[in-house]
N, C-alpha and C positions, 0 to 999 in steps of 0.2 A: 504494500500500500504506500508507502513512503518513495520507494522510487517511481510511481506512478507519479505521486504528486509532484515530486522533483524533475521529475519528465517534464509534466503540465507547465510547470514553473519556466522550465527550460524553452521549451516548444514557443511560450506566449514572450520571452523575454526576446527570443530571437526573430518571430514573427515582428515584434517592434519595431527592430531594429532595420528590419527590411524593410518596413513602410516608412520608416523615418529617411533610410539612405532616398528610397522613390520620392517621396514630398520634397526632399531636398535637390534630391536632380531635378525636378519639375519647376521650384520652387523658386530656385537662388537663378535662376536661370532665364524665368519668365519664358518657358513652355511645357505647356500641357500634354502636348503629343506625346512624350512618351508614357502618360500615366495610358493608356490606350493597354499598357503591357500586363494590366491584373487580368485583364480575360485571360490571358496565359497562366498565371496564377490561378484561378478558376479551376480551367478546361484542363489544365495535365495532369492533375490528380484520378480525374473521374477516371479512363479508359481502364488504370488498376485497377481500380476500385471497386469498377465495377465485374470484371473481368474474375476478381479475388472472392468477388462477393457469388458470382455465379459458377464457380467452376468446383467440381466435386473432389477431386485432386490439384490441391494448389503447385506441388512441385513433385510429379509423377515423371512416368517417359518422359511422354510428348504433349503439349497442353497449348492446343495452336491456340486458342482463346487468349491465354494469360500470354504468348510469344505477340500474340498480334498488339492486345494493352500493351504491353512493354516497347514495341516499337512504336505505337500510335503516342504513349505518353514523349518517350524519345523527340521521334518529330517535333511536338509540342514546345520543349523545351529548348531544342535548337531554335525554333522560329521566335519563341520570346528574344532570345541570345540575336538572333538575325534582325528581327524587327529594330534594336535598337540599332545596330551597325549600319542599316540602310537609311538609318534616320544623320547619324555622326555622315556618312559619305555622300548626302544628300545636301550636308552643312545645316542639316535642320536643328539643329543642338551643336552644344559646343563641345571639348575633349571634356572640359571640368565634367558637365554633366552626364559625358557616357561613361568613366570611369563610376562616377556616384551611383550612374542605373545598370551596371554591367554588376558591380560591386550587390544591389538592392537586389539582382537577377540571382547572384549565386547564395547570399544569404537564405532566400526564400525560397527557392529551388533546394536546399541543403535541408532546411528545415521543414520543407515537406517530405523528402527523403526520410529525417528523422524519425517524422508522424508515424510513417510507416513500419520503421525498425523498432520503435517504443510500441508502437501498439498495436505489436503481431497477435492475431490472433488463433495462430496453428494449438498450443497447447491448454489444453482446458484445466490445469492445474492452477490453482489458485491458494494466495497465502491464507 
């Protein structure tokens, strides 16, 4: 129960911090365009998610379901990563601000990651 909560703790401290680095690329910057990147935040979690939640063997053989979520979440995740870079090469933003949201990309990209390794659900033992 304790490292649950320390999880939680963890999980919300780090989610912060990635919306703080994003407001702040957006922010100090005076452009909005790249806040456009939380859909990506959004959308890359589902394809596992769902994928985890429907599949009767999560890590068997072959599990084209959970390979295709993994690829499909993949994509995702590049194109948050790409959308800003064609933003910076477009001169739509400046370097400050794509370091700040490349930076806010991997923070929050890391700590959904996390979500997932904190709050495996394969074993049904409990403290």
């Amino acid at each position: 129960m304790r490292s649950m909560i320390s999880g939680i703790i963890g999980l919300s401290f780090a989610f912060s911090v990635g919306v703080l680095l994003l407001s702040l690329g957006c922010a100090i910057y005076h452009n909005w365009w790249p806040a456009f990147v939380v859909i990506f935040y959004v959308l890359a979690p589902l394809p596992y998610a769902l994928a985890k939640r429907y599949s009767q063997d999560s890590y068997s053989n072959s599990n084209c379901g959970l390979e295709v979520a993994l690829f499909l979440t993949a994509v995702l995740v590049i194109s948050a990563y790409g959308y800003i870079l064609v933003l910076a090469h477009h001169e739509s933003i400046t370097r400050g601000a794509l370091w700040l949201l490349v930076s806010a990309d991997t923070v929050m990209f890391s700590t959904i990651l996390a979500y997932f390794i904190v709050f495996n659900d394969e074993d049904d033992f409990s403290y």
